[in-house]
CHARMM internal coordinates of N, CA and C (Angstrom, degrees):
IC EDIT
DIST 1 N 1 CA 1.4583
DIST 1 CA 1 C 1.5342
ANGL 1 N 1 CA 1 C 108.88
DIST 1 C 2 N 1.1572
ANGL 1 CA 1 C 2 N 132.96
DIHE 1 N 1 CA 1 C 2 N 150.55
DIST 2 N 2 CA 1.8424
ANGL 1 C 2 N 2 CA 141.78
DIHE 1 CA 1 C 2 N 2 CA -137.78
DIST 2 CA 2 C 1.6542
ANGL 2 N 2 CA 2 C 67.01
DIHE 1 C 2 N 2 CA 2 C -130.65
DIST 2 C 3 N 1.8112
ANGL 2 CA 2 C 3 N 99.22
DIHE 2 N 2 CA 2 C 3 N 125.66
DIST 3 N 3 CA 1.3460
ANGL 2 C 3 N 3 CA 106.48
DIHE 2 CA 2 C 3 N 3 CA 159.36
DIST 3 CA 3 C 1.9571
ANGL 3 N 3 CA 3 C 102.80
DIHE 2 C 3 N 3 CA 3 C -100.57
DIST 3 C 4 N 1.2645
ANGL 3 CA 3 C 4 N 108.01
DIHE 3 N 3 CA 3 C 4 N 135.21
DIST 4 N 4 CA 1.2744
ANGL 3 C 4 N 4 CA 105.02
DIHE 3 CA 3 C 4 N 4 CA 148.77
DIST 4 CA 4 C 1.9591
ANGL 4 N 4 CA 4 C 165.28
DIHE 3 C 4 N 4 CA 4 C -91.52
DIST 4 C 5 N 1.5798
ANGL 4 CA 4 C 5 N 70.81
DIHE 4 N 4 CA 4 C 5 N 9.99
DIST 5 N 5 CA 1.7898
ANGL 4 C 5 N 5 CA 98.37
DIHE 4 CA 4 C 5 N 5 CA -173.67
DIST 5 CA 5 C 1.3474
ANGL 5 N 5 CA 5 C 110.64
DIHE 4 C 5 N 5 CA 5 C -39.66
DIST 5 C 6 N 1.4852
ANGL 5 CA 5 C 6 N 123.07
DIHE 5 N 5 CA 5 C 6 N -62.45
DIST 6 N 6 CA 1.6620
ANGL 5 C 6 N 6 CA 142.52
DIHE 5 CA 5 C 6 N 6 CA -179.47
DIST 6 CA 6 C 1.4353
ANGL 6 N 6 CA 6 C 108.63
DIHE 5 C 6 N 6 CA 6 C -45.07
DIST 6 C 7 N 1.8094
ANGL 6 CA 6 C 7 N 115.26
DIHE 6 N 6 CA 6 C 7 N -62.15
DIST 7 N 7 CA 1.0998
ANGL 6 C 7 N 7 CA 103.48
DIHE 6 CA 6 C 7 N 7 CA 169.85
DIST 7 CA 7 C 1.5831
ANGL 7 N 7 CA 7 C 140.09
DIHE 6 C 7 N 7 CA 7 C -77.16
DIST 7 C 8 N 1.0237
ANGL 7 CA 7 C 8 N 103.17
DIHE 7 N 7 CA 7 C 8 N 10.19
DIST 8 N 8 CA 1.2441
ANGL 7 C 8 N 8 CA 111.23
DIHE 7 CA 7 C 8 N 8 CA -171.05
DIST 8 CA 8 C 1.7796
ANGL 8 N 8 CA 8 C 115.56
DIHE 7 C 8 N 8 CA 8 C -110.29
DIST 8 C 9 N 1.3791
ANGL 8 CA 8 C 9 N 101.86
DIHE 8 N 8 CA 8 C 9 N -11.36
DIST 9 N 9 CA 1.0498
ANGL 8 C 9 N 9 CA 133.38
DIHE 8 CA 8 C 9 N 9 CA 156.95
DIST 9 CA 9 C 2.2421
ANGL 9 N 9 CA 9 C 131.38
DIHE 8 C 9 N 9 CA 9 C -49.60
DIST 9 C 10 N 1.8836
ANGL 9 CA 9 C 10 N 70.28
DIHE 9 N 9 CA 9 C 10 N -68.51
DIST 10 N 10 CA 1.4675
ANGL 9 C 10 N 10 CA 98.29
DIHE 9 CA 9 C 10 N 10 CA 172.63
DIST 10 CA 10 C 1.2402
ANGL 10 N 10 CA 10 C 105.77
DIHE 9 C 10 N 10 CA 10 C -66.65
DIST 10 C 11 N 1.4980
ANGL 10 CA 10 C 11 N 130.81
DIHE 10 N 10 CA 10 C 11 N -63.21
DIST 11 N 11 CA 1.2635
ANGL 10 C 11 N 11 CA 123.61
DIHE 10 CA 10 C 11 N 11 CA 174.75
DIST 11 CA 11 C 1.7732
ANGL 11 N 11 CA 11 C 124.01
DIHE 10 C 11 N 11 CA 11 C -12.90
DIST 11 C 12 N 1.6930
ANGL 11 CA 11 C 12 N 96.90
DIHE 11 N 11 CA 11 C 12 N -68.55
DIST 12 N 12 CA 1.4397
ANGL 11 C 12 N 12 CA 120.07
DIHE 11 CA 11 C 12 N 12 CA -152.25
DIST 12 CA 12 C 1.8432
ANGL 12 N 12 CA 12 C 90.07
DIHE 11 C 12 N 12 CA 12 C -74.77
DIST 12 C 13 N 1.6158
ANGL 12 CA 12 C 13 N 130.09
DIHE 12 N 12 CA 12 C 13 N -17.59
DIST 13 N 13 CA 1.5837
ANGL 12 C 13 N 13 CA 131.42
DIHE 12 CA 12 C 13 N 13 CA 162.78
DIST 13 CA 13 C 1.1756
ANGL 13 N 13 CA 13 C 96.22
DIHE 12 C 13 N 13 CA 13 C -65.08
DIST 13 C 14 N 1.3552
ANGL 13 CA 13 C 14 N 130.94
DIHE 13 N 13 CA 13 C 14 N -60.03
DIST 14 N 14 CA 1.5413
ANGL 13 C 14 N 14 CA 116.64
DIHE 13 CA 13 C 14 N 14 CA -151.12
DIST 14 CA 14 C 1.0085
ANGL 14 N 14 CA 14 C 103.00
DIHE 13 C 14 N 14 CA 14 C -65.72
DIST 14 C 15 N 2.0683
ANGL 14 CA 14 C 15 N 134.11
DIHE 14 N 14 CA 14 C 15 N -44.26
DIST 15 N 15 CA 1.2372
ANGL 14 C 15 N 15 CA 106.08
DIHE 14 CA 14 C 15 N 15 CA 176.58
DIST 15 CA 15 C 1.7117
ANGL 15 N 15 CA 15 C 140.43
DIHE 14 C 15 N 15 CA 15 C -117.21
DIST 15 C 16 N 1.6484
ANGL 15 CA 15 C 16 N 88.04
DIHE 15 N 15 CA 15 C 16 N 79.28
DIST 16 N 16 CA 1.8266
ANGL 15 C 16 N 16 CA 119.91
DIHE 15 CA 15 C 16 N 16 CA -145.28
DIST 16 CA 16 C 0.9366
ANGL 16 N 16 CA 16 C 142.72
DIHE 15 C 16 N 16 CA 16 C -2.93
DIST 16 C 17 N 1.7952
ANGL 16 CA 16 C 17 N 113.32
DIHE 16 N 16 CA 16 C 17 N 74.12
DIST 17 N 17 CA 1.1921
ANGL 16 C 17 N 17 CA 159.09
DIHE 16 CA 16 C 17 N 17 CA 122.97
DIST 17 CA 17 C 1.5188
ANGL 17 N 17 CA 17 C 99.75
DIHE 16 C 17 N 17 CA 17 C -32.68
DIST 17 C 18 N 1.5498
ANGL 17 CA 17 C 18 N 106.30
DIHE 17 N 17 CA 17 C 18 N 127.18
DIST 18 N 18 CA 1.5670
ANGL 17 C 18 N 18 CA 116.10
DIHE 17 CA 17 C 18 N 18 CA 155.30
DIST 18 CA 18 C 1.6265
ANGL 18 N 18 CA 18 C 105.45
DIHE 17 C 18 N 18 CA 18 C -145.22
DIST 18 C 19 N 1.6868
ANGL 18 CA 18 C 19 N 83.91
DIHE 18 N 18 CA 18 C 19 N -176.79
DIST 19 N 19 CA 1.4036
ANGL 18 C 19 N 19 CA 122.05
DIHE 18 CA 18 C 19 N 19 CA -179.23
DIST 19 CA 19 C 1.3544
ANGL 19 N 19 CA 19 C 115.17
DIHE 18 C 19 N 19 CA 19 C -56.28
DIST 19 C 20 N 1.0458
ANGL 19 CA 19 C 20 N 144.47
DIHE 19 N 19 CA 19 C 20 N 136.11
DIST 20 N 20 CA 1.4015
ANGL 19 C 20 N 20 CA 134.11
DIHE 19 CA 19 C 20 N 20 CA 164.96
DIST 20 CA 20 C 1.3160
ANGL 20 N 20 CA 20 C 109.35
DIHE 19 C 20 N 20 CA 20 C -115.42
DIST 20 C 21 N 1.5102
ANGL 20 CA 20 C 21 N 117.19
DIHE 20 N 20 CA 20 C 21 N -60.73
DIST 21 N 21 CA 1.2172
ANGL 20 C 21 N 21 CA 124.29
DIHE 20 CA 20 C 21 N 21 CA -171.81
DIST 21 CA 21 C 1.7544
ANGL 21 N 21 CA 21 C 114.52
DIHE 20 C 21 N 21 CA 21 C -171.49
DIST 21 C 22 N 0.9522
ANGL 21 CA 21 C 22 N 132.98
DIHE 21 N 21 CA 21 C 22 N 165.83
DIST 22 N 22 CA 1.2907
ANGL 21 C 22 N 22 CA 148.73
DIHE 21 CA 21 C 22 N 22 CA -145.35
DIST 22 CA 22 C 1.9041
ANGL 22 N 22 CA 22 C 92.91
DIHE 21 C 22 N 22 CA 22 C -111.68
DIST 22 C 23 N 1.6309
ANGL 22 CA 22 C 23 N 113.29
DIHE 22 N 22 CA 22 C 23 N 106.91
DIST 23 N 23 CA 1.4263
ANGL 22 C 23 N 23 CA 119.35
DIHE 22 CA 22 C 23 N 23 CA 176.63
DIST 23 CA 23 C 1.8413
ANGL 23 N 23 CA 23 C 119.86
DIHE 22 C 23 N 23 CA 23 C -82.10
DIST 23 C 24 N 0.8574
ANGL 23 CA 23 C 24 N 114.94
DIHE 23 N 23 CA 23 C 24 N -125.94
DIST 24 N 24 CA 1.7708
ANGL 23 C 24 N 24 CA 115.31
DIHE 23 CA 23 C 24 N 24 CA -168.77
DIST 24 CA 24 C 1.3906
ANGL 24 N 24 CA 24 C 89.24
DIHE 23 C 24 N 24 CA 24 C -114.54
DIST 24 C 25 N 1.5373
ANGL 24 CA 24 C 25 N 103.35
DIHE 24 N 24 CA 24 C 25 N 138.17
DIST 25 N 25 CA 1.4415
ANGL 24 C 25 N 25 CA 107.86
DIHE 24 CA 24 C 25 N 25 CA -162.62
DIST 25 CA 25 C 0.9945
ANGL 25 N 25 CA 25 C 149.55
DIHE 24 C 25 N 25 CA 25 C 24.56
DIST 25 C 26 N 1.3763
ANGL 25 CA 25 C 26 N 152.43
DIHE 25 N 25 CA 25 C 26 N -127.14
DIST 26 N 26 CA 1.7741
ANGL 25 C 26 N 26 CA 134.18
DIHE 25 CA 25 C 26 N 26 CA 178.87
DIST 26 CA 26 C 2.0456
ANGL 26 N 26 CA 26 C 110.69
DIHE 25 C 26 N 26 CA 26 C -61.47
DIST 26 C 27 N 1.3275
ANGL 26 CA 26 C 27 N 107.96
DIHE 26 N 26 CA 26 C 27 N -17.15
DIST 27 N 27 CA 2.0340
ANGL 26 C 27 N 27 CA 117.03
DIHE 26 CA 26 C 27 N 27 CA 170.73
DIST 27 CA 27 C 1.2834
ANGL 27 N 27 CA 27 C 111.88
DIHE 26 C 27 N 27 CA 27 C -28.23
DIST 27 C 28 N 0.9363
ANGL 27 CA 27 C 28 N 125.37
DIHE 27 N 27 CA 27 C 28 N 128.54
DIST 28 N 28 CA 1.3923
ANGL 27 C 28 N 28 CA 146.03
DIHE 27 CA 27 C 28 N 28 CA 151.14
DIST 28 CA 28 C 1.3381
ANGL 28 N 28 CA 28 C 136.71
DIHE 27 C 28 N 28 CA 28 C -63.16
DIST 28 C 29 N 1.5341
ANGL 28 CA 28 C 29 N 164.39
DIHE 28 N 28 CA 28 C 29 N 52.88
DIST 29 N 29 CA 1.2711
ANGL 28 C 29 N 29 CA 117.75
DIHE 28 CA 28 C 29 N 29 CA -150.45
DIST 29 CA 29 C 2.0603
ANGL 29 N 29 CA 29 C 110.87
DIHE 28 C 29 N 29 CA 29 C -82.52
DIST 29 C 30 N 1.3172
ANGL 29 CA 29 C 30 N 89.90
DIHE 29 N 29 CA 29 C 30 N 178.17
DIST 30 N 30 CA 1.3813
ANGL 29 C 30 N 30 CA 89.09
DIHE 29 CA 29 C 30 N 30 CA 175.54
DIST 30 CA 30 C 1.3647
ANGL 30 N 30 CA 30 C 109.01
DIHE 29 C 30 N 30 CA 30 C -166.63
DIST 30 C 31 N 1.4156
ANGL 30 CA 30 C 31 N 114.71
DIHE 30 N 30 CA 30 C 31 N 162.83
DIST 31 N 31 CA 1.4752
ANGL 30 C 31 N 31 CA 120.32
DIHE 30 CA 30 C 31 N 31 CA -157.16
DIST 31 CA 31 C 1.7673
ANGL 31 N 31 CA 31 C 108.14
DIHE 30 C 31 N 31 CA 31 C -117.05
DIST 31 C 32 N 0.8639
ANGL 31 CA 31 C 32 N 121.71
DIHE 31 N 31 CA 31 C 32 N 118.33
DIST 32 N 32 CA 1.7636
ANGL 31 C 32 N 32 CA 130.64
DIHE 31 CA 31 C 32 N 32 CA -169.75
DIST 32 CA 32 C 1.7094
ANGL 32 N 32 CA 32 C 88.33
DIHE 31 C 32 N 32 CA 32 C -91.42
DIST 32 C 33 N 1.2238
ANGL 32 CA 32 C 33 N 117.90
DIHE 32 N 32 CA 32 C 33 N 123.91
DIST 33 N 33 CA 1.9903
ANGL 32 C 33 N 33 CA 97.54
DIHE 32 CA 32 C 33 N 33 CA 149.68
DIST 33 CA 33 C 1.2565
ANGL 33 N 33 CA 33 C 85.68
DIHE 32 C 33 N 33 CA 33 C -100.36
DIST 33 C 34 N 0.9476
ANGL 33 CA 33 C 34 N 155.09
DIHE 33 N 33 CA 33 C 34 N -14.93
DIST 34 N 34 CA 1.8404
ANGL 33 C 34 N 34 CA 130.97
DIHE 33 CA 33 C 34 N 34 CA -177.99
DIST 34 CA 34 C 1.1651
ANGL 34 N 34 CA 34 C 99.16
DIHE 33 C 34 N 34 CA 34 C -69.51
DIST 34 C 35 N 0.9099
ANGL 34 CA 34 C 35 N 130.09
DIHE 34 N 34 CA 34 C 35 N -35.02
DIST 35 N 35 CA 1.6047
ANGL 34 C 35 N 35 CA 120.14
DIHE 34 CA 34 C 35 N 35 CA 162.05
DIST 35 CA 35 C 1.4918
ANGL 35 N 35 CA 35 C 152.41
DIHE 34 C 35 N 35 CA 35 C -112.70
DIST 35 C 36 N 1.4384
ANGL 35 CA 35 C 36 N 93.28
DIHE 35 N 35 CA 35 C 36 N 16.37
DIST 36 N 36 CA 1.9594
ANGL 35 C 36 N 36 CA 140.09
DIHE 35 CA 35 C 36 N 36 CA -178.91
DIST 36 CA 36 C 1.7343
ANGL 36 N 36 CA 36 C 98.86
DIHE 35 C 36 N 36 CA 36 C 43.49
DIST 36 C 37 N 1.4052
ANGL 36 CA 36 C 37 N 121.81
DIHE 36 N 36 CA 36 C 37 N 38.01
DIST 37 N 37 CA 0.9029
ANGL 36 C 37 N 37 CA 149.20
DIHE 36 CA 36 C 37 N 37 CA 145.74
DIST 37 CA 37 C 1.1532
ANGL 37 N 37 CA 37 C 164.17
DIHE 36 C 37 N 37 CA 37 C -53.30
DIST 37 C 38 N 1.5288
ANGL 37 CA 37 C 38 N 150.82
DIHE 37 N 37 CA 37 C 38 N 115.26
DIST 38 N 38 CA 1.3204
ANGL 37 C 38 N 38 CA 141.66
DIHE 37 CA 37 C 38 N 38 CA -175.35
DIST 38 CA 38 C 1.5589
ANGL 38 N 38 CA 38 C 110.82
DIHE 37 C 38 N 38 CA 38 C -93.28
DIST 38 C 39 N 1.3415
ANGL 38 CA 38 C 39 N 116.35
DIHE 38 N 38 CA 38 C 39 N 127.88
DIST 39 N 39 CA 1.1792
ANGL 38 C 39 N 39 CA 140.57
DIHE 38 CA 38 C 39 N 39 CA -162.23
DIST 39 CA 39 C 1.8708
ANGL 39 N 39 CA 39 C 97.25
DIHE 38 C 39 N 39 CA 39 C -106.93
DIST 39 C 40 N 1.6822
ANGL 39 CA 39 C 40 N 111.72
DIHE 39 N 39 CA 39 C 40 N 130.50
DIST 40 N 40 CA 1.5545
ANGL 39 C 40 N 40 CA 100.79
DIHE 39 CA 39 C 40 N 40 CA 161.64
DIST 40 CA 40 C 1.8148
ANGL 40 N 40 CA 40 C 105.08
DIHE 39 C 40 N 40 CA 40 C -107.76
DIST 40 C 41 N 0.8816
ANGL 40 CA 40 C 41 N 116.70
DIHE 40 N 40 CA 40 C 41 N 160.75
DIST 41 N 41 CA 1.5003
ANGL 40 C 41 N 41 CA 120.85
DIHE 40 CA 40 C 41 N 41 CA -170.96
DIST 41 CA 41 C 1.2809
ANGL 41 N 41 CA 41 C 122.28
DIHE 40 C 41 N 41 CA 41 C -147.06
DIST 41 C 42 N 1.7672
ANGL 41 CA 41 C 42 N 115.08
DIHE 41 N 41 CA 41 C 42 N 81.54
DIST 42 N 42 CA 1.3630
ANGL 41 C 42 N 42 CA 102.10
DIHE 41 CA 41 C 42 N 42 CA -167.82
DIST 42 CA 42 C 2.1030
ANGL 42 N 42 CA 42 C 134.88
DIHE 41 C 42 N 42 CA 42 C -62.45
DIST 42 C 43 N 0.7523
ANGL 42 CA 42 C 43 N 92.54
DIHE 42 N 42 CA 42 C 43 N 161.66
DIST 43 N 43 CA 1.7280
ANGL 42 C 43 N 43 CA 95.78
DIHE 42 CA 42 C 43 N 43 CA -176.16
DIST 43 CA 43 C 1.4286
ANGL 43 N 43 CA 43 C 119.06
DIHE 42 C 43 N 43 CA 43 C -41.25
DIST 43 C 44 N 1.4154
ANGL 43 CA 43 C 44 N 103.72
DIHE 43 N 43 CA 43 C 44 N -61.94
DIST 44 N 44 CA 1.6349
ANGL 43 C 44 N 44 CA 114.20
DIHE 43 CA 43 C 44 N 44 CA 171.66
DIST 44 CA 44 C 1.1490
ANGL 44 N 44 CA 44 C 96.99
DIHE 43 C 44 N 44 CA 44 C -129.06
DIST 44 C 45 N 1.8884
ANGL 44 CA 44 C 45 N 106.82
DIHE 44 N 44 CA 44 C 45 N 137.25
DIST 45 N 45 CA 1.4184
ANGL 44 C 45 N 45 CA 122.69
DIHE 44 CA 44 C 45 N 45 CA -139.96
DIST 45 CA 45 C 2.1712
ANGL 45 N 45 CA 45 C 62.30
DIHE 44 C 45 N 45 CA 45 C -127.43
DIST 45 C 46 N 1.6164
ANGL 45 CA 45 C 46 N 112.82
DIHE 45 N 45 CA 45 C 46 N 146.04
DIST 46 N 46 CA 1.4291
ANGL 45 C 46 N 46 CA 125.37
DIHE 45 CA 45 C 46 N 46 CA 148.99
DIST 46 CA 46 C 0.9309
ANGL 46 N 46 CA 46 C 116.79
DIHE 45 C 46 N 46 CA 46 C -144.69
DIST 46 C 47 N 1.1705
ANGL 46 CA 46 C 47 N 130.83
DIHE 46 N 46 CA 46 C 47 N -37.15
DIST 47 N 47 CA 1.5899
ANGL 46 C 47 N 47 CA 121.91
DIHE 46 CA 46 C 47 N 47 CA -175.97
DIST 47 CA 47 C 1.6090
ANGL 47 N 47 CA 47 C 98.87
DIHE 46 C 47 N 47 CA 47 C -93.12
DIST 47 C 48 N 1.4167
ANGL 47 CA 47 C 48 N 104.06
DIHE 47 N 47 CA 47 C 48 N 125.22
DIST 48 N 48 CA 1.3885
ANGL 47 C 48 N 48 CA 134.92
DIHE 47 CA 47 C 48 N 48 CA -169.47
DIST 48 CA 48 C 2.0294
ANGL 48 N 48 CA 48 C 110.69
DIHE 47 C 48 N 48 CA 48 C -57.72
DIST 48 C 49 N 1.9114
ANGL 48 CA 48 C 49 N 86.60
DIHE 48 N 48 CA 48 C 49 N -29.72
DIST 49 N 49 CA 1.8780
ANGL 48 C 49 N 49 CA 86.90
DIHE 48 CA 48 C 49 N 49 CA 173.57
DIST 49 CA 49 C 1.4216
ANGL 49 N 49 CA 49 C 109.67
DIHE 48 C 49 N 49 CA 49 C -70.94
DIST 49 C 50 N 1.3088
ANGL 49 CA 49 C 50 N 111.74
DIHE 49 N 49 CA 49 C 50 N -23.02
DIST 50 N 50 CA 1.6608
ANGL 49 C 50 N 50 CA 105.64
DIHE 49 CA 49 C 50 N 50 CA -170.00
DIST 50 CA 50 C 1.4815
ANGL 50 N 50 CA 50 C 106.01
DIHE 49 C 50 N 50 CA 50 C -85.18
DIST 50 C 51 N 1.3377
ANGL 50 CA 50 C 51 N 119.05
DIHE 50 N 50 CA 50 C 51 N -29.40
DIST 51 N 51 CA 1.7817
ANGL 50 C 51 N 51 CA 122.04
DIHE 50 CA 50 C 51 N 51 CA 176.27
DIST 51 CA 51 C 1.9847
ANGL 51 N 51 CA 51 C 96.83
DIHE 50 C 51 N 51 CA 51 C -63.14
DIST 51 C 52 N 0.7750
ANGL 51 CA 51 C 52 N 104.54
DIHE 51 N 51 CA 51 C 52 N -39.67
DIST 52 N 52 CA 1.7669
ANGL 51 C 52 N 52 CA 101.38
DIHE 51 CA 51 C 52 N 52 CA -179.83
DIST 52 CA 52 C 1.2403
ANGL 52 N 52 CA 52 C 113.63
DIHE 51 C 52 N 52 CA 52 C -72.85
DIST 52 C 53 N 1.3598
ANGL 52 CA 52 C 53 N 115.60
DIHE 52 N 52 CA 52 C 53 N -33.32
DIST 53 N 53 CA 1.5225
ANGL 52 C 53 N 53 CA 126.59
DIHE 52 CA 52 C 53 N 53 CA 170.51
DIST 53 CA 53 C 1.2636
ANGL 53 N 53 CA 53 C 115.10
DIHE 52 C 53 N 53 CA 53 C -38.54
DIST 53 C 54 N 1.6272
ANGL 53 CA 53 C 54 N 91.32
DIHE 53 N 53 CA 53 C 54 N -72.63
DIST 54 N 54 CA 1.3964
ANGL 53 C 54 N 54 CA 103.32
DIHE 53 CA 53 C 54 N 54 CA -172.42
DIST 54 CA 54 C 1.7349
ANGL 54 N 54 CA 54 C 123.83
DIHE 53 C 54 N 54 CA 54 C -89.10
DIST 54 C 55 N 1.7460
ANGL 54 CA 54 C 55 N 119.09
DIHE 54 N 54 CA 54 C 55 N 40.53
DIST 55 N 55 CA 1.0651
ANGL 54 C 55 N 55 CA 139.48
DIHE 54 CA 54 C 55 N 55 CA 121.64
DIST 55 CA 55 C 1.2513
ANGL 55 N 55 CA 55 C 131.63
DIHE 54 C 55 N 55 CA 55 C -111.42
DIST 55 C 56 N 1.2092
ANGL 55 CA 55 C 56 N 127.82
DIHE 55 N 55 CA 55 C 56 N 5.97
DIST 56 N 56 CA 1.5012
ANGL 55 C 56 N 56 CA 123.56
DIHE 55 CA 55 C 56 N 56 CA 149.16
DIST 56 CA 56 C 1.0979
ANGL 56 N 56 CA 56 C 112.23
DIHE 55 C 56 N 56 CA 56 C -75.18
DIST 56 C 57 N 1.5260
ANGL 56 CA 56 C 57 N 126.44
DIHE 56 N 56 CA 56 C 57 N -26.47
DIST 57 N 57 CA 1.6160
ANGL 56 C 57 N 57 CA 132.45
DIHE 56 CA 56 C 57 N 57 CA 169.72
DIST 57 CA 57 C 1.5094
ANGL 57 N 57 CA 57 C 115.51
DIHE 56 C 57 N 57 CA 57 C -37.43
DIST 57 C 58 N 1.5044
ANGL 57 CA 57 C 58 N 93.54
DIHE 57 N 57 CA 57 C 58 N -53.78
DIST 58 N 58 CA 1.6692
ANGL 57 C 58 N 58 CA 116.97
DIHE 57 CA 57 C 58 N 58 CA -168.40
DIST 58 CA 58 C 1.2190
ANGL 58 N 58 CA 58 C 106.08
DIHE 57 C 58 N 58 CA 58 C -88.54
DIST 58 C 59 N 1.3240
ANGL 58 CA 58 C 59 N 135.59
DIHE 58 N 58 CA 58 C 59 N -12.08
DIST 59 N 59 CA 1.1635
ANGL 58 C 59 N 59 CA 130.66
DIHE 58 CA 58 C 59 N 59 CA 169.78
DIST 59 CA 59 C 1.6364
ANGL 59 N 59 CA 59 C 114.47
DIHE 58 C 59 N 59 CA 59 C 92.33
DIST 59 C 60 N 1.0530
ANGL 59 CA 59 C 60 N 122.24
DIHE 59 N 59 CA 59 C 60 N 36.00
DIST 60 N 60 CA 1.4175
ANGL 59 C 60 N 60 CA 140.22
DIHE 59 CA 59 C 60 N 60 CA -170.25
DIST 60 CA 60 C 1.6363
ANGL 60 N 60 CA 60 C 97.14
DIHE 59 C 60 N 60 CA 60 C -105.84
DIST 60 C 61 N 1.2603
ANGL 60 CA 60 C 61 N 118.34
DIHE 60 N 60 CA 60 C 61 N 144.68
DIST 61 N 61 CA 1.6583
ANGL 60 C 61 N 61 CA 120.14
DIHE 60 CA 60 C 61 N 61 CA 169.75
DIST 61 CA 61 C 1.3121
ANGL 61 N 61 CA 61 C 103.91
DIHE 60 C 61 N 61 CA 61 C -124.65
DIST 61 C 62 N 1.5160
ANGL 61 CA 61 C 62 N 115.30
DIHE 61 N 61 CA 61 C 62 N 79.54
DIST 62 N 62 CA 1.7322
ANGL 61 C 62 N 62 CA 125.90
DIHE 61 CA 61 C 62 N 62 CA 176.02
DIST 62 CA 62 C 1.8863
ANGL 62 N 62 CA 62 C 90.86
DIHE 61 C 62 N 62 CA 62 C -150.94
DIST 62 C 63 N 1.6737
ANGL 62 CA 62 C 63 N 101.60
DIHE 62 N 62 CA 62 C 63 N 134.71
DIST 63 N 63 CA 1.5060
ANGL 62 C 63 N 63 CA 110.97
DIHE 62 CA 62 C 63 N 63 CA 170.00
DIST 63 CA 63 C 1.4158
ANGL 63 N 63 CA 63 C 96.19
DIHE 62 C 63 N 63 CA 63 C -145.50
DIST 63 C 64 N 1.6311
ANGL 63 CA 63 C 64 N 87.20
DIHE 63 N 63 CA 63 C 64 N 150.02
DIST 64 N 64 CA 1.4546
ANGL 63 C 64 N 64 CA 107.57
DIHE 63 CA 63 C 64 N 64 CA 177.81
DIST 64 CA 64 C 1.5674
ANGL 64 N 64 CA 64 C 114.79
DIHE 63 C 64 N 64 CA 64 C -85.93
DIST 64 C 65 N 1.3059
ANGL 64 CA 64 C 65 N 114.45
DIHE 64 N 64 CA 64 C 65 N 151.99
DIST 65 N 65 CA 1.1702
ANGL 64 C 65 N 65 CA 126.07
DIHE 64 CA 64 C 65 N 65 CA -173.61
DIST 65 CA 65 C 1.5302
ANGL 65 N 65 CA 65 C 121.62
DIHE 64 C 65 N 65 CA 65 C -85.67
END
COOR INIT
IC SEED 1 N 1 CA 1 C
IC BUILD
């Protein structure tokens, strides 16, 4: 099974998406300005709908296949 955490990661840097702070257990938060937004971002990303999820969150137009 193809984890997507790493890339989905990199993605949300390239289009400057960051770190904010560390949520409830493996959570992420993260900050979208494309969408002046709070982003949640789980730890280990596998199912490929939730990696798309959580860049339509942020306002990014890239999905995985």
């Amino acid at each position: 099974m193809n984890e997507f955490s790493k890339a989905v990661r990199k993605i949300l840097k390239e289009n400057g998406c960051y770190f904010l702070r560390q949520g409830k257990g493996d959570h992420e938060i993260w900050f979208s300005p494309i969408t002046n937004r709070i982003v949640v971002v789980d730890g280990t990303i596998y199912p490929r709908h939730t990696a798309n999820g959580i860049l339509k969150d942020a306002g990014i137009n890239y999905k995985f296949k």
